[in-house]
PyMOL Python script that loads the backbone (N, CA, C, O; Angstrom):
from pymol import cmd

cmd.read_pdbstr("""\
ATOM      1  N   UNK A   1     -10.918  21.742-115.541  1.00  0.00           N
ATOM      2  CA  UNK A   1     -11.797  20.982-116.401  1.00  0.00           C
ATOM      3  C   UNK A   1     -13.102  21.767-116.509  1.00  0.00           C
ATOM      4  O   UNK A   1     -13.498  22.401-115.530  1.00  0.00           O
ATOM      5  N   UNK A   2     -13.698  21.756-117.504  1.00  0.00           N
ATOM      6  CA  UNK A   2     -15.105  22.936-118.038  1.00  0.00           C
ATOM      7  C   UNK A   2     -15.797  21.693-117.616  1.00  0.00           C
ATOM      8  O   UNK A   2     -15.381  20.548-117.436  1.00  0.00           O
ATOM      9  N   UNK A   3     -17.303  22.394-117.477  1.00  0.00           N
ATOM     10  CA  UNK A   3     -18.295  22.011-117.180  1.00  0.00           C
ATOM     11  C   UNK A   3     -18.863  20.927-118.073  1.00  0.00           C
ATOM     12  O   UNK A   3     -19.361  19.898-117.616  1.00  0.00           O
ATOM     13  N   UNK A   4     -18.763  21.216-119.446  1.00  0.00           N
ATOM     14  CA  UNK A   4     -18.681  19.869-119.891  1.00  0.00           C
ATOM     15  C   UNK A   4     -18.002  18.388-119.794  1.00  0.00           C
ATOM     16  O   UNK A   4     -18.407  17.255-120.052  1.00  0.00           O
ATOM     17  N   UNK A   5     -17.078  18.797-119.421  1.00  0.00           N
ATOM     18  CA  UNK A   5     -15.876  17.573-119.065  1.00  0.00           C
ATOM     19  C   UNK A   5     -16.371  16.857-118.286  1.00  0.00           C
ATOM     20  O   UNK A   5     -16.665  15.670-118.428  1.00  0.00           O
ATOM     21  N   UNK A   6     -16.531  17.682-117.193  1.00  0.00           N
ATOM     22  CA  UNK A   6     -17.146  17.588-115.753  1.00  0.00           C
ATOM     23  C   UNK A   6     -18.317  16.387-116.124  1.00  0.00           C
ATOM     24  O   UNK A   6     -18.319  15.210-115.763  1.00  0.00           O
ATOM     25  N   UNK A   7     -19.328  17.131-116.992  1.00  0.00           N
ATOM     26  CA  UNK A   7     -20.489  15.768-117.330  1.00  0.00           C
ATOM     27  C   UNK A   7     -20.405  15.134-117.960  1.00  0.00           C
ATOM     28  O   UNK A   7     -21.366  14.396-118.177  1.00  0.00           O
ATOM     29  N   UNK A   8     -18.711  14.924-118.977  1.00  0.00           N
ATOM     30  CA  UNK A   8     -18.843  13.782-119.780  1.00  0.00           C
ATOM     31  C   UNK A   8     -18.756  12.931-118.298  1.00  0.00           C
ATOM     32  O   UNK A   8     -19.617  12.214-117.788  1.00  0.00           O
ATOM     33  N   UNK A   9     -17.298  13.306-117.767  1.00  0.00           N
ATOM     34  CA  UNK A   9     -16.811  12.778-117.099  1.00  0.00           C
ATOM     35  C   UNK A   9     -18.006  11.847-115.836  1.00  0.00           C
ATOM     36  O   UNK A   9     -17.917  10.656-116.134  1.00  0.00           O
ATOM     37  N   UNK A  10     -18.453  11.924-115.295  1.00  0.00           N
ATOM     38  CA  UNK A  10     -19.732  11.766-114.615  1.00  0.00           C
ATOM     39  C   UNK A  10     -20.648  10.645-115.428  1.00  0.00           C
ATOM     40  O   UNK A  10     -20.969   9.588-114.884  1.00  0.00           O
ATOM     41  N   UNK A  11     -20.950  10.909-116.488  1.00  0.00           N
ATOM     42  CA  UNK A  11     -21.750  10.253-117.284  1.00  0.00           C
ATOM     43  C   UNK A  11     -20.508   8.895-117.777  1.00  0.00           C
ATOM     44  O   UNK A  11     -21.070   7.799-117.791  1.00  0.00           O
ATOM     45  N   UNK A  12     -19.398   8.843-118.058  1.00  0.00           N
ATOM     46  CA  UNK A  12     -18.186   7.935-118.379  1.00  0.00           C
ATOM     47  C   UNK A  12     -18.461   6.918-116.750  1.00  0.00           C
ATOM     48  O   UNK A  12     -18.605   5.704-116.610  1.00  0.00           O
ATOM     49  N   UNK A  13     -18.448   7.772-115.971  1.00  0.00           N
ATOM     50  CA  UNK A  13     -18.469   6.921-114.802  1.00  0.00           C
ATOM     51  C   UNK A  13     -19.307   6.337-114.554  1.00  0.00           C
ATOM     52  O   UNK A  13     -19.161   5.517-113.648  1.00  0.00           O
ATOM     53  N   UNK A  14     -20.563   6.447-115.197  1.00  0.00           N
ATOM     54  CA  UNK A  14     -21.708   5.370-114.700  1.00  0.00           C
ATOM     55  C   UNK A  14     -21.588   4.379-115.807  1.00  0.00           C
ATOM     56  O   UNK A  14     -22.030   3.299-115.414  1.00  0.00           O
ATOM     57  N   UNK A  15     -21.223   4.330-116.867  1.00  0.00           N
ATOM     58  CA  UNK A  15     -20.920   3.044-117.516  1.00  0.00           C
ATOM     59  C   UNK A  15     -20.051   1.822-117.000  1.00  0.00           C
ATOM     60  O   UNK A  15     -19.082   1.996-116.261  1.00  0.00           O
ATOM     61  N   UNK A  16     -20.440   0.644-117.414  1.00  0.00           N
ATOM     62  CA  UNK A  16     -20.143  -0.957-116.953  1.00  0.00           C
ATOM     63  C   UNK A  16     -18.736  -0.591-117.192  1.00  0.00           C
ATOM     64  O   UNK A  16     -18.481   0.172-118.123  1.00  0.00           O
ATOM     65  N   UNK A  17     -17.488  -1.213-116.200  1.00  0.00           N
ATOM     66  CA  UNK A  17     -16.137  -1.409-115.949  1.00  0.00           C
ATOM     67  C   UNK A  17     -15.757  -1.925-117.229  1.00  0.00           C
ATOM     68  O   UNK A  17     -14.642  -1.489-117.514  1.00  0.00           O
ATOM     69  N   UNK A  18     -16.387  -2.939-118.437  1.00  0.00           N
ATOM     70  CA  UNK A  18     -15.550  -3.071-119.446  1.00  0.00           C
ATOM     71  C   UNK A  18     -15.635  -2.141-120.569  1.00  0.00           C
ATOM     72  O   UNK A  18     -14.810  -2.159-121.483  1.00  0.00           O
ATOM     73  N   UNK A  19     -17.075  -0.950-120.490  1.00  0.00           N
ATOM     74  CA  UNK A  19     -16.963   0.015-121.502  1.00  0.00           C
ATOM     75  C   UNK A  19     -16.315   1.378-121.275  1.00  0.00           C
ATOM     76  O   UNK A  19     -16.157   2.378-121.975  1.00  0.00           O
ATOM     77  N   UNK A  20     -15.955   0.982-119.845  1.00  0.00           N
ATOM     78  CA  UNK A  20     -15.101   2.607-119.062  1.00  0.00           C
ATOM     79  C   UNK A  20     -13.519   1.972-119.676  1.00  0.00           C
ATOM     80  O   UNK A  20     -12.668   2.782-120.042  1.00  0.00           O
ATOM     81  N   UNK A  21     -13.287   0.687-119.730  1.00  0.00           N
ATOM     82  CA  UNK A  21     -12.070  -0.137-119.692  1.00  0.00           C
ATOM     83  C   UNK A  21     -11.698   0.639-121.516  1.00  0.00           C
ATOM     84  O   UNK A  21     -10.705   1.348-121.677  1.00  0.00           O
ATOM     85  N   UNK A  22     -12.522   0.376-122.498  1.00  0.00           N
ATOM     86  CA  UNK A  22     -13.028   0.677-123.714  1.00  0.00           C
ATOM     87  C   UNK A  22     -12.639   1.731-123.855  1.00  0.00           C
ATOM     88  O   UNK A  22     -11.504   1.925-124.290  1.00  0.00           O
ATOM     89  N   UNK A  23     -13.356   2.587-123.574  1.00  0.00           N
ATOM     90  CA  UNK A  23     -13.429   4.590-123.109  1.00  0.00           C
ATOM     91  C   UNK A  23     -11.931   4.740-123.310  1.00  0.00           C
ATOM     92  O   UNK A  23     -11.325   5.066-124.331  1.00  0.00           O
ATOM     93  N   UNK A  24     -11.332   4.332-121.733  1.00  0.00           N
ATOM     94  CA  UNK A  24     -10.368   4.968-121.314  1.00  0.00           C
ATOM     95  C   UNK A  24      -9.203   4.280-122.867  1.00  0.00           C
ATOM     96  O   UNK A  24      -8.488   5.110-123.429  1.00  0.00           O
ATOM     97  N   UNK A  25      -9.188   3.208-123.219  1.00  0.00           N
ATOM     98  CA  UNK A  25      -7.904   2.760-124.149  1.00  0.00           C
ATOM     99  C   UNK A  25      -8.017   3.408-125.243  1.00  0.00           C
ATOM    100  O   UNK A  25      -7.039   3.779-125.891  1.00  0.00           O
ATOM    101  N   UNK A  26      -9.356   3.645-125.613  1.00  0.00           N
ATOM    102  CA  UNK A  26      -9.443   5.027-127.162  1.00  0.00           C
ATOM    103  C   UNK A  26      -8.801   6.401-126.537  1.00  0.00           C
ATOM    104  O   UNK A  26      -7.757   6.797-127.056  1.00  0.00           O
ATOM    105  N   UNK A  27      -9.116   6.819-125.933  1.00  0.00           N
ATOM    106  CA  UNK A  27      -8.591   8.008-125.084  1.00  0.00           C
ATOM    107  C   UNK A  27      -7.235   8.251-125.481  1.00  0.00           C
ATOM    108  O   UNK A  27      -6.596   9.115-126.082  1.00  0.00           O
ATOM    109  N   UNK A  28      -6.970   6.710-124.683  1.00  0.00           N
ATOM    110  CA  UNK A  28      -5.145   7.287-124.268  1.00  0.00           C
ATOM    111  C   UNK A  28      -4.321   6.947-126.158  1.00  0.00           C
ATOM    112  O   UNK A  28      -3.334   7.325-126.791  1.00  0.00           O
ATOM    113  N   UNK A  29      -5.549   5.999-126.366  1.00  0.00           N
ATOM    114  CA  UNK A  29      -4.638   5.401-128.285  1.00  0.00           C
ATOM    115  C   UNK A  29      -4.783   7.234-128.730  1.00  0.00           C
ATOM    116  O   UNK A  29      -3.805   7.571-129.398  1.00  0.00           O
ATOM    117  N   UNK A  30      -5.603   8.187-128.527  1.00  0.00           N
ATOM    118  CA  UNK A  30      -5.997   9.036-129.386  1.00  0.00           C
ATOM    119  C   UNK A  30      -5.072  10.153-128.975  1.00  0.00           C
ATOM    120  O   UNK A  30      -4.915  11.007-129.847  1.00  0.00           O
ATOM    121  N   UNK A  31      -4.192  10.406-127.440  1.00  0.00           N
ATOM    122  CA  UNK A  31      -3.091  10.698-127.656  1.00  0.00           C
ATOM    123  C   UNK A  31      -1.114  10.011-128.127  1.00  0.00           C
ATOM    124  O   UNK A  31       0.039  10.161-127.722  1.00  0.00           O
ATOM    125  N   UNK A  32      -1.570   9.567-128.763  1.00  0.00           N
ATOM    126  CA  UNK A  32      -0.263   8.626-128.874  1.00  0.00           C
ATOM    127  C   UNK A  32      -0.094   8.935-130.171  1.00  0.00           C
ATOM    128  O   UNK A  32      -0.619   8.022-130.808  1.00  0.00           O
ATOM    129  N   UNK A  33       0.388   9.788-130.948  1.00  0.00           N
ATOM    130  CA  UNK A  33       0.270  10.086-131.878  1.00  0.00           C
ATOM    131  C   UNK A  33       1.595   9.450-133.177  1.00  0.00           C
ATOM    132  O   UNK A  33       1.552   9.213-134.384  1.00  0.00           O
ATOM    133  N   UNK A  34       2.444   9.388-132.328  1.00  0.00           N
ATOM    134  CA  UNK A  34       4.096   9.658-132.488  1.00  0.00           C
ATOM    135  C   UNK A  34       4.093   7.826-132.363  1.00  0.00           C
ATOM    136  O   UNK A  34       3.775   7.391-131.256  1.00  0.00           O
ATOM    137  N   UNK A  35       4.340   7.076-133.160  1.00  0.00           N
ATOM    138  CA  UNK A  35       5.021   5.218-133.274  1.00  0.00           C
ATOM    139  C   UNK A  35       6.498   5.647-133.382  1.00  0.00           C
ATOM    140  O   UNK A  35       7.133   6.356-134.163  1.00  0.00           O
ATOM    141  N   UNK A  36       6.805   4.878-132.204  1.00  0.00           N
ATOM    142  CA  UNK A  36       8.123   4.218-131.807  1.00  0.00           C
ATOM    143  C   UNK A  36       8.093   2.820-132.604  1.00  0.00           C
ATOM    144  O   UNK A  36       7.497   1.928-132.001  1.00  0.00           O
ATOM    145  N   UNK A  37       8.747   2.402-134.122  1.00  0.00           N
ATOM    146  CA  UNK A  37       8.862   1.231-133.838  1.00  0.00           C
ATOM    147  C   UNK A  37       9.680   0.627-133.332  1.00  0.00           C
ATOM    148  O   UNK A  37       9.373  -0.531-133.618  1.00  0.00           O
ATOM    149  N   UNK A  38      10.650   0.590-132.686  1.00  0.00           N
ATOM    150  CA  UNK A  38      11.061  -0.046-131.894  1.00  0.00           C
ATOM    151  C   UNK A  38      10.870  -0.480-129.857  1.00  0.00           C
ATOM    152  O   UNK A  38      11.336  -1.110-128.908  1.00  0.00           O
ATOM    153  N   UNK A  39       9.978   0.317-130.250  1.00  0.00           N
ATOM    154  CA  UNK A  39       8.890   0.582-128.610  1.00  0.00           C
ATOM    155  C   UNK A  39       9.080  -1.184-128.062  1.00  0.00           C
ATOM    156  O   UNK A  39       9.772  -1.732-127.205  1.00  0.00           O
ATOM    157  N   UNK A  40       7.821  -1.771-129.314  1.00  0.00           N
ATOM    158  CA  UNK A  40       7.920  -3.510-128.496  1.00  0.00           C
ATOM    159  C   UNK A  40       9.037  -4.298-128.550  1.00  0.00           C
ATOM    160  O   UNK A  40       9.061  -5.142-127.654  1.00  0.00           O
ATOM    161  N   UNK A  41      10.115  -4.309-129.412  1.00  0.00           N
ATOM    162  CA  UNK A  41      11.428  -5.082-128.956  1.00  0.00           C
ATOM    163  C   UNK A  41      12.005  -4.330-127.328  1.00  0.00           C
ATOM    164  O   UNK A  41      12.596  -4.770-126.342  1.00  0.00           O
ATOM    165  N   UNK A  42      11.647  -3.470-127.594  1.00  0.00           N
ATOM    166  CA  UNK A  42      12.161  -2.638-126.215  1.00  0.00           C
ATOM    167  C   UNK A  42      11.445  -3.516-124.891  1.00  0.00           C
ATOM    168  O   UNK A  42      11.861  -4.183-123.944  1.00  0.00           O
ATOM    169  N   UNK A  43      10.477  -3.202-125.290  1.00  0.00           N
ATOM    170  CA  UNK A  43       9.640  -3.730-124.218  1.00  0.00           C
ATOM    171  C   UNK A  43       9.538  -4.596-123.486  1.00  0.00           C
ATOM    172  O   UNK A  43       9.310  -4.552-122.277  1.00  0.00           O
ATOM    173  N   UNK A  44       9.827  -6.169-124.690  1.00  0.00           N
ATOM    174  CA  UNK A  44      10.000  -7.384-124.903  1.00  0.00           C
ATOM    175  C   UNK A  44      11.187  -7.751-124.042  1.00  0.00           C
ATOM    176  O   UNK A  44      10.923  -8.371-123.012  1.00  0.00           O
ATOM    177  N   UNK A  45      12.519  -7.453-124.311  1.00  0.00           N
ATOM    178  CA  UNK A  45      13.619  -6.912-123.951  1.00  0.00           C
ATOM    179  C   UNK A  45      13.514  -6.523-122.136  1.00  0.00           C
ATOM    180  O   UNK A  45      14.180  -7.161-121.320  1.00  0.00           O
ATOM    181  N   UNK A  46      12.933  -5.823-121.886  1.00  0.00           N
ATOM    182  CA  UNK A  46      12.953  -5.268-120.722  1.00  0.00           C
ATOM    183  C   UNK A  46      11.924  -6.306-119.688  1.00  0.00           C
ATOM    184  O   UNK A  46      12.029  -6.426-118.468  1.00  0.00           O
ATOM    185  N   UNK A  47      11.176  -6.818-120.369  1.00  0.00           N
ATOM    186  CA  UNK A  47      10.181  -7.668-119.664  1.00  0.00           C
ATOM    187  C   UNK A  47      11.228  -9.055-119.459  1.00  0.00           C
ATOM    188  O   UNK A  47      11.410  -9.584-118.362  1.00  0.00           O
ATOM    189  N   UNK A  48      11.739  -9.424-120.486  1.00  0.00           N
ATOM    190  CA  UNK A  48      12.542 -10.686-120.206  1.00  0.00           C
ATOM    191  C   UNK A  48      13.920 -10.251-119.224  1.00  0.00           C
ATOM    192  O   UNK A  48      14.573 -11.122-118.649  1.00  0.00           O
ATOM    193  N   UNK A  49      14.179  -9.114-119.148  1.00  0.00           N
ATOM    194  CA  UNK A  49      15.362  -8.600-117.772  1.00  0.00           C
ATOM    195  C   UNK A  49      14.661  -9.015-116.691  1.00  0.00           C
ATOM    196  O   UNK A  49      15.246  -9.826-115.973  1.00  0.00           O
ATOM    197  N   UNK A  50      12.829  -8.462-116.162  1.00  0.00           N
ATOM    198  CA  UNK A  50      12.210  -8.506-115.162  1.00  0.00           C
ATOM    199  C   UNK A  50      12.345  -9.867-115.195  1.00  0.00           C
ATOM    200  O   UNK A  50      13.219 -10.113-114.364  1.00  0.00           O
ATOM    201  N   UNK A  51      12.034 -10.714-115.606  1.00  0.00           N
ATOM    202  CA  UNK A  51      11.450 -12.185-115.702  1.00  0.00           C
ATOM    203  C   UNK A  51      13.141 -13.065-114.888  1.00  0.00           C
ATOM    204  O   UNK A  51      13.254 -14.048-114.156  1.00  0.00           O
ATOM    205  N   UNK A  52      14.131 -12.150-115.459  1.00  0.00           N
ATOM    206  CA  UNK A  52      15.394 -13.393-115.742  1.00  0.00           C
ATOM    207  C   UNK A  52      15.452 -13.059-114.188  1.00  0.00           C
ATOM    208  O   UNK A  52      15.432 -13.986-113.378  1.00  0.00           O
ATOM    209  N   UNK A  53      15.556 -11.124-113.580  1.00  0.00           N
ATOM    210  CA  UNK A  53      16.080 -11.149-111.965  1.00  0.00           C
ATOM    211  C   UNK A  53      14.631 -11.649-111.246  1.00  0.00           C
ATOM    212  O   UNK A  53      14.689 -11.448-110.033  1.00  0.00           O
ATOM    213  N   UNK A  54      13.214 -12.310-111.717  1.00  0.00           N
ATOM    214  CA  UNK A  54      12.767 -12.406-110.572  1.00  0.00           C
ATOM    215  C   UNK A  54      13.508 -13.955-110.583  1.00  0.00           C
ATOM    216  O   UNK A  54      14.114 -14.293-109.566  1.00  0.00           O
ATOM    217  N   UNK A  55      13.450 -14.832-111.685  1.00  0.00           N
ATOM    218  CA  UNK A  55      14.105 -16.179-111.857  1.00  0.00           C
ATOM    219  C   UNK A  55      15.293 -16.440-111.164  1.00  0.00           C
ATOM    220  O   UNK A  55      15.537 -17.531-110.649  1.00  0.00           O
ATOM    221  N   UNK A  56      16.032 -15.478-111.136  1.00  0.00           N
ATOM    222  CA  UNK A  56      17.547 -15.818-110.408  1.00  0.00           C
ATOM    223  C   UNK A  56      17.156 -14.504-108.776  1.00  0.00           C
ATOM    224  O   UNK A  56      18.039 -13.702-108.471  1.00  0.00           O
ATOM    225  N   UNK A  57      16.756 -14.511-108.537  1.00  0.00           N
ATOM    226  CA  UNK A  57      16.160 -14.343-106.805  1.00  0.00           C
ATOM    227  C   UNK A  57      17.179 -12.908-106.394  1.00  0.00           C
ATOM    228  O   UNK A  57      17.791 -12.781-105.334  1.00  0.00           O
ATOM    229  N   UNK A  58      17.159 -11.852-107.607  1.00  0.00           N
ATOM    230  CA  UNK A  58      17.895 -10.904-107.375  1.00  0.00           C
ATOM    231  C   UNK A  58      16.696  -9.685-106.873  1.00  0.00           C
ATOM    232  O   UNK A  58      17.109  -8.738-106.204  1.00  0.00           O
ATOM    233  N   UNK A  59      15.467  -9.752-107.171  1.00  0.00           N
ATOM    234  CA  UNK A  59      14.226  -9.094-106.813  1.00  0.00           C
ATOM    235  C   UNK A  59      13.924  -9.881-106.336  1.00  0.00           C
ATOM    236  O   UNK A  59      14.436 -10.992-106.474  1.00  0.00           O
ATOM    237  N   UNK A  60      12.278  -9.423-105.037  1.00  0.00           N
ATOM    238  CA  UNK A  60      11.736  -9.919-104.627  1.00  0.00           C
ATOM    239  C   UNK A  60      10.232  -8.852-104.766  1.00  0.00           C
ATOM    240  O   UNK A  60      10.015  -7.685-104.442  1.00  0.00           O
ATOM    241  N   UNK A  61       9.245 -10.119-105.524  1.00  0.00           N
ATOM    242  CA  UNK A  61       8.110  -9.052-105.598  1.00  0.00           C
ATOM    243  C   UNK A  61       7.030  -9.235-104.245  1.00  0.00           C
ATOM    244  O   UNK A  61       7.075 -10.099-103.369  1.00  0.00           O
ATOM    245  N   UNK A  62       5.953  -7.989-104.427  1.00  0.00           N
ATOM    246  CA  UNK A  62       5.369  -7.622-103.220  1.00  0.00           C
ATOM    247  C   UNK A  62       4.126  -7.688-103.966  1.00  0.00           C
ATOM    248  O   UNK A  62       3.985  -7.607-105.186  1.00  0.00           O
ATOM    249  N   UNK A  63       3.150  -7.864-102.971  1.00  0.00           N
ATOM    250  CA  UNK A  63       1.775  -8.003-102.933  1.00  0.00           C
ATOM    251  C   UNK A  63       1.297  -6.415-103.815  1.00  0.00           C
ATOM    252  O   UNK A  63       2.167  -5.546-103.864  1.00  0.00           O
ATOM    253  N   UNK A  64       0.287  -6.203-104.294  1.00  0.00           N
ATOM    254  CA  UNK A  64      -0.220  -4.803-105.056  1.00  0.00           C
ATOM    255  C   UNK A  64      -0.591  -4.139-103.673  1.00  0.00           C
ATOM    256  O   UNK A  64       0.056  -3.139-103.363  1.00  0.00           O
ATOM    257  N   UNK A  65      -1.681  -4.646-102.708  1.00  0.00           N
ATOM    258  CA  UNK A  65      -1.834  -3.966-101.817  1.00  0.00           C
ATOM    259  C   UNK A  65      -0.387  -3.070-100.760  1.00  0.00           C
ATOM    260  O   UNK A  65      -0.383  -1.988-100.172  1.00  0.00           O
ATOM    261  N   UNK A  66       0.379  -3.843-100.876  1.00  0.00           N
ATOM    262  CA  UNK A  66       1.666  -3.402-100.058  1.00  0.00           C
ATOM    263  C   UNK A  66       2.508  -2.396-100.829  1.00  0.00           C
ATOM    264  O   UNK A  66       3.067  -1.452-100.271  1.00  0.00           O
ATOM    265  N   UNK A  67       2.576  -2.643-102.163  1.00  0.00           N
ATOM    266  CA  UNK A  67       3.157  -1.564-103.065  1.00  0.00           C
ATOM    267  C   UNK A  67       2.221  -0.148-103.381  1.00  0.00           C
ATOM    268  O   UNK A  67       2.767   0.955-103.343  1.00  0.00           O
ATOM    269  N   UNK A  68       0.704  -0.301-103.707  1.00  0.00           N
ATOM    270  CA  UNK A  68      -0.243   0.799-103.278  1.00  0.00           C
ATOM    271  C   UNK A  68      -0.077   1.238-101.693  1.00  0.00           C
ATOM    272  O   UNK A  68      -0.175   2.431-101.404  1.00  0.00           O
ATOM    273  N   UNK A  69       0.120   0.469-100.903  1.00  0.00           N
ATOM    274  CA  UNK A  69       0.296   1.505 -99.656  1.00  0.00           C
ATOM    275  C   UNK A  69       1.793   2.387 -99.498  1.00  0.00           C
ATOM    276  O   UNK A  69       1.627   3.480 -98.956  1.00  0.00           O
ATOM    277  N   UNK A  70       2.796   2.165 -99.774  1.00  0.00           N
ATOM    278  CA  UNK A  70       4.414   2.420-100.746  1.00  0.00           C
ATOM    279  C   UNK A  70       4.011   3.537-100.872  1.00  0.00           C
ATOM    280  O   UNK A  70       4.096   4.512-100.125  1.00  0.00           O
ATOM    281  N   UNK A  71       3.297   3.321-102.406  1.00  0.00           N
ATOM    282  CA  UNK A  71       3.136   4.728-103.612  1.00  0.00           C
ATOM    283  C   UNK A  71       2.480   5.810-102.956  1.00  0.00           C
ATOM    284  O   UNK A  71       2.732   7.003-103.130  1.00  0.00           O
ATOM    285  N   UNK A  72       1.325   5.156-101.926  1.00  0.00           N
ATOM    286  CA  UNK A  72       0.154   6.488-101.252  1.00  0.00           C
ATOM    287  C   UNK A  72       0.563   7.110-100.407  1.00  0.00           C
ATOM    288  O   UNK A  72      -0.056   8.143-100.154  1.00  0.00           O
ATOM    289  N   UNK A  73       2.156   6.677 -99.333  1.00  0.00           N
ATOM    290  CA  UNK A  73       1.955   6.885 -98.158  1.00  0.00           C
ATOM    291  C   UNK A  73       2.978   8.549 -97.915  1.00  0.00           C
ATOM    292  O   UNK A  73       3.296   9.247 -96.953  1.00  0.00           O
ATOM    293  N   UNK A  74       3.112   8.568 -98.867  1.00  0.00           N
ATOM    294  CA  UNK A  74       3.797  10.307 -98.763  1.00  0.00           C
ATOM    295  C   UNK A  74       2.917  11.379 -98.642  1.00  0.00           C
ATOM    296  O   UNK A  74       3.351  12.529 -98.573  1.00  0.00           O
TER     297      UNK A  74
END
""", "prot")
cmd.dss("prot")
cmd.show_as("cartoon", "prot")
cmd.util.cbc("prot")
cmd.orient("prot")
């Protein structure tokens, strides 16, 4: 990362959590170049799979803290 980055980056970080929140979703919209339309039936679709195995007790979900310690601990 160049030295500029470096001080956007720095300067991004001292802004309030809902204009970093802001920041970061233009960012990531401004690489996304390529629409899937069929992305949200997909999605939709896949969210109602999660929903049906937590409903019928085939998953069991975990606290965020317990799944962040999971993801970190390698």
């Amino acid at each position: 990362m160049g030295e500029n980055a470096v001080k956007l980056l720095e300067e991004a970080l001292r802004l309030p959590v809902e204009a970093r929140a802001a920041l970061a979703a233009s960012l990531l919209d401004s690489l996304d170049n390529a629409v899937d339309p069929d992305a949200e039936a997909r999605w939709d679709a896949e969210i109602a799979r999660r929903v049906r195995e937590l409903d019928e007790g085939k998953v069991r979900p975990i606290p965020w803290a317990e799944a962040r310690r999971e993801l970190f601990r390698s």
